[in-house]
C-alpha positions in Angstrom: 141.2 11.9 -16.2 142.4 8.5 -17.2 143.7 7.6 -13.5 139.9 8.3 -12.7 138.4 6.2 -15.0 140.9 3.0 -14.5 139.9 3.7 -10.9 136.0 3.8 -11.4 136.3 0.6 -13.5 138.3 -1.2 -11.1 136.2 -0.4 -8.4 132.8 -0.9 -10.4 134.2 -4.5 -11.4 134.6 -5.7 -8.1 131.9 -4.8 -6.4 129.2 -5.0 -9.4 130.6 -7.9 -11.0 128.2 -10.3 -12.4 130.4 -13.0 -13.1 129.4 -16.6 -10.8 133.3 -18.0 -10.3 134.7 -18.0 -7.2 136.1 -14.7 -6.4 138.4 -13.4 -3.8 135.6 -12.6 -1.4 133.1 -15.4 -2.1 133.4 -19.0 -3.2 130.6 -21.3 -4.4 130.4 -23.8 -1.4 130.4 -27.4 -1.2 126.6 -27.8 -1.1 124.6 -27.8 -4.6 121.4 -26.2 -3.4 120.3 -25.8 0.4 118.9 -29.0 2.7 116.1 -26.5 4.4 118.1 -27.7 7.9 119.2 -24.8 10.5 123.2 -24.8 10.2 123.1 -27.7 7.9 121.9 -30.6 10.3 119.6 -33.4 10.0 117.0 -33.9 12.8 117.6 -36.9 14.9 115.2 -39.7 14.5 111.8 -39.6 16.1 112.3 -40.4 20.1 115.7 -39.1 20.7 116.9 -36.2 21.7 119.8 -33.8 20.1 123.2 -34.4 22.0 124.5 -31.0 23.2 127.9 -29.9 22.5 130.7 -29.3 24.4 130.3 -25.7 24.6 126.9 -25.1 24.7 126.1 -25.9 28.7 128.7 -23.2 29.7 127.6 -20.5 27.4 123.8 -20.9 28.6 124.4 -20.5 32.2 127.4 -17.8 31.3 124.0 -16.0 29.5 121.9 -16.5 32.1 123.8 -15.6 35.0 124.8 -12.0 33.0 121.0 -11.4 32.7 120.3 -12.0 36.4 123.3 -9.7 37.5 122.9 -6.9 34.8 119.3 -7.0 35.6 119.5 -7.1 39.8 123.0 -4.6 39.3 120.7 -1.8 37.4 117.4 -1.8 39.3 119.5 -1.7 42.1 121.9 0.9 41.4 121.8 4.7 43.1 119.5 7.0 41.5 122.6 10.0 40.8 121.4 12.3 38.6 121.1 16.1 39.0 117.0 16.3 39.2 116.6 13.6 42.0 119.6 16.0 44.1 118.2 19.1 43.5 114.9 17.7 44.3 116.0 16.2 47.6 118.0 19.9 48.4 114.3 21.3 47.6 112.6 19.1 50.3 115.6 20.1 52.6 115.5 23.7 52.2 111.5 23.7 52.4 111.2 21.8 55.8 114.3 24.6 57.3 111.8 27.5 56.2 108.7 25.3 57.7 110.5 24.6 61.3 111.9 27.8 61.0 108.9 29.7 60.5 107.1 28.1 63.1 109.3 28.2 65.6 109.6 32.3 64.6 106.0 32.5 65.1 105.5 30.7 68.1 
């Protein structure tokens, strides 16, 4: 009973705690309250443009170039499932009893 209860308590004061100091899992950050800018940048000044980073060309065409060939790979891909086969073994079997009842009757 007591090994349960030290356990509920430790676990209800870490996850519950209302305490603002830094704790293991959080800290306060460096910033006192947010700018309003997306991750933390300033706009550049009126006329220029933002200078792209070093990785941002290669992951752009990387994306890009995965959409085209996921996108071409699956339209394009065999239709393999069960219905389509028995469907096409349907077709088969009815145009061997057509040609072969006409040919019976002639």
């Amino acid at each position: 009973m007591a090994l349960t209860n030290m356990l509920r308590q430790r676990l209800f004061s870490r996850t519950f705690s209302s305490h603002a100091g830094p704790s293991r899992w959080t800290t306060p950050g460096h910033q006192e309250r947010p700018n309003g800018y997306l991750f933390n940048r300033t706009p550049p000044p009126p006329g220029q443009s933002r200078k792209w980073e070093d990785w941002e060309l290669p992951c752009y065409i990387t994306s890009f170039l995965t959409i085209v060939i996921l996108g071409v790979g699956l339209n394009a891909k065999p239709d393999l499932t069960i219905e389509t086969w028995a469907h096409q073994k349907a077709l088969e079997k009815l145009a061997a009893e057509s040609s072969s009842s006409s040919s019976s009757s002639d």
